[in-house]
C-alpha positions in Angstrom: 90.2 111.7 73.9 87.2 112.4 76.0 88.0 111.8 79.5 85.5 111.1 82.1 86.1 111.4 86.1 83.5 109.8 88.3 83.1 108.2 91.8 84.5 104.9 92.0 81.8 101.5 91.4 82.2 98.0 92.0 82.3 97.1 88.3 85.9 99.5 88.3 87.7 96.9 91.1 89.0 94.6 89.0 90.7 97.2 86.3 91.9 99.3 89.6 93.5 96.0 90.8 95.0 95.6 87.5 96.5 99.0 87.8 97.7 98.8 91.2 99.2 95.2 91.2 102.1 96.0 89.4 103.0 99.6 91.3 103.3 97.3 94.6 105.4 94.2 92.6 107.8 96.3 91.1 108.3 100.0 91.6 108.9 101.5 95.0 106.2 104.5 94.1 104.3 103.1 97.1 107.0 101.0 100.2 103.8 98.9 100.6 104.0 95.5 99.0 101.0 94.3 100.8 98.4 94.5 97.7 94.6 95.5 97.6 92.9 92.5 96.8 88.6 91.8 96.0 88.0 91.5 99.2 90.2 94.6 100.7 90.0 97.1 97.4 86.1 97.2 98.5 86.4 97.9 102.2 89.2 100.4 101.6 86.7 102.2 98.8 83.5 102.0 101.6 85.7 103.2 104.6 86.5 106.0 102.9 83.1 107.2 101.4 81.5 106.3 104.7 84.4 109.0 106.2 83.1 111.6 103.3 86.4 110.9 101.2 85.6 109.3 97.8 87.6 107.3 95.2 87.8 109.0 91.9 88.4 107.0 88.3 89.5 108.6 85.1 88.2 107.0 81.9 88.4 107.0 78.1 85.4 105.2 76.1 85.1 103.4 78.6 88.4 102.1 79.3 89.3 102.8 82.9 93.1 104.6 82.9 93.4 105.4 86.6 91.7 106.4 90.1 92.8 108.8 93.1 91.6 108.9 96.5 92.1 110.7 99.7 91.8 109.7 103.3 93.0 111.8 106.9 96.4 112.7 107.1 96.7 111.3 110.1 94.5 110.0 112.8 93.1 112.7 115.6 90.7 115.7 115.7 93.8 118.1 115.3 93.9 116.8 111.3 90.7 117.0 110.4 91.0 119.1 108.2 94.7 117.7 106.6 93.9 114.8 104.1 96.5 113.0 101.9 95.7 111.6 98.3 96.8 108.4 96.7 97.2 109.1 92.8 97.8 105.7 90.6 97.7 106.0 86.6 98.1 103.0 84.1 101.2 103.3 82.1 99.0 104.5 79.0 97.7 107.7 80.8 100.7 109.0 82.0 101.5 112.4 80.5 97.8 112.8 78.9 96.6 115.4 81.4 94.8 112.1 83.3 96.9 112.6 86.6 95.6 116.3 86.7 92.5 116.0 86.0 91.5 113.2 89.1 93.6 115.4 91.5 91.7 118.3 90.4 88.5 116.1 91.7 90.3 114.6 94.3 91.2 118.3 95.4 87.8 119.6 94.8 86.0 116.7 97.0 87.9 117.7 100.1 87.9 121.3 99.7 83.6 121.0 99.8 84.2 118.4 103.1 86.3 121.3 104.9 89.6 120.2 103.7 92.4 122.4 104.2 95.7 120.9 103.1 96.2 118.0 100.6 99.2 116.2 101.4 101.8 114.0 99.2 103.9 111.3 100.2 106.3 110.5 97.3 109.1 108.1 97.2 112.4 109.8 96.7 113.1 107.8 93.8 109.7 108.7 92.5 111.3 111.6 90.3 108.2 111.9 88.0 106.0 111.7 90.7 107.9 115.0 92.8 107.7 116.8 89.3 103.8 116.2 88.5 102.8 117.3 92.1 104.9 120.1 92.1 103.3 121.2 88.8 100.1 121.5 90.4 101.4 123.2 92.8 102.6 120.9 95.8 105.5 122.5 97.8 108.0 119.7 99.0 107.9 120.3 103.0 110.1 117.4 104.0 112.3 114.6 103.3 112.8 112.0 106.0 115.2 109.4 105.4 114.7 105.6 105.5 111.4 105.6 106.9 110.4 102.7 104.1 112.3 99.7 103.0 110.9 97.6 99.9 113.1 94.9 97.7 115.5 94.9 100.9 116.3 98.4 100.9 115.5 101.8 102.6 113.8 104.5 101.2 113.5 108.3 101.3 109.8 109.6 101.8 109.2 113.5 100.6 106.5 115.2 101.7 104.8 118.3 99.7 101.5 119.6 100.4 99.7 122.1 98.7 97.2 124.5 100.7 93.1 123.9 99.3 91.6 127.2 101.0 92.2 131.1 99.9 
């Protein structure tokens, strides 16, 4: 397998969508059921570049298996430098090295833009999701409880972050 990571383009939308549809129809990995669509996957993608953040995709001869991206933390001058990532892989990738390879991009993209801390919000029943970020080295900071609901019930956020600088 000869995987590729590269900036996002608009002939990747449609397979992103494809990948992304079914996280927000059926799994609580993201408590958003409000999904990206042609016209919002696009602005979302732009608003981010135009803020220095980028969307990364991983591919395989030329089959697209997954993107990342990263965004402010939170709004304010005081985060500047805290971003948080969003990390979705097609069923195919997972557990091919895919997921660490676009965070190591995703990682290395803010740390040139001044990037201190990368945080993770993970749905508590995410289990594989907690385990691959803390194999890159995440540290779970918090768990707030029933701060989502999705399918009519509440969910557990946990937040790790993992410090960029030396």
């Amino acid at each position: 397998m000869s995987l590729t990571i590269r900036a996002i383009a608009p002939r990747d939308y449609a397979r992103v969508l494809e990948i992304w549809r079914p996280i927000y129809r059926e799994t609580t990995a993201t408590f958003a059921s409000e999904e990206k669509t042609d016209v919002t996957l696009p602005i979302y993608v732009e608003t981010r570049r135009a803020a220095g953040r980028e969307t990364f995709v991983a591919e395989t001869d030329g089959h697209l298996l997954g993107f990342a991206s990263y965004d402010q933390f939170r709004g304010g001058d005081g985060y500047v430098h805290a971003m948080e990532h969003t990390i979705i892989l097609a069923p195919e990738a997972r557990g091919r090295g895919v997921g660490r390879a676009l965070m190591q991009a995703v990682e290395a993209h803010a740390l040139a833009g001044g990037a201190h801390v990368m945080v993770a919000g993970v749905s508590a029943e995410n289990t594989a999701g907690v385990a691959f970020h803390a194999a890159l080295g995440y540290v779970e900071t918090g768990r707030m409880p029933q701060v989502g609901r999705k399918f009519g019930r509440w969910l557990d956020l946990v937040l790790m972050q993992r410090i960029l600088t030396p």
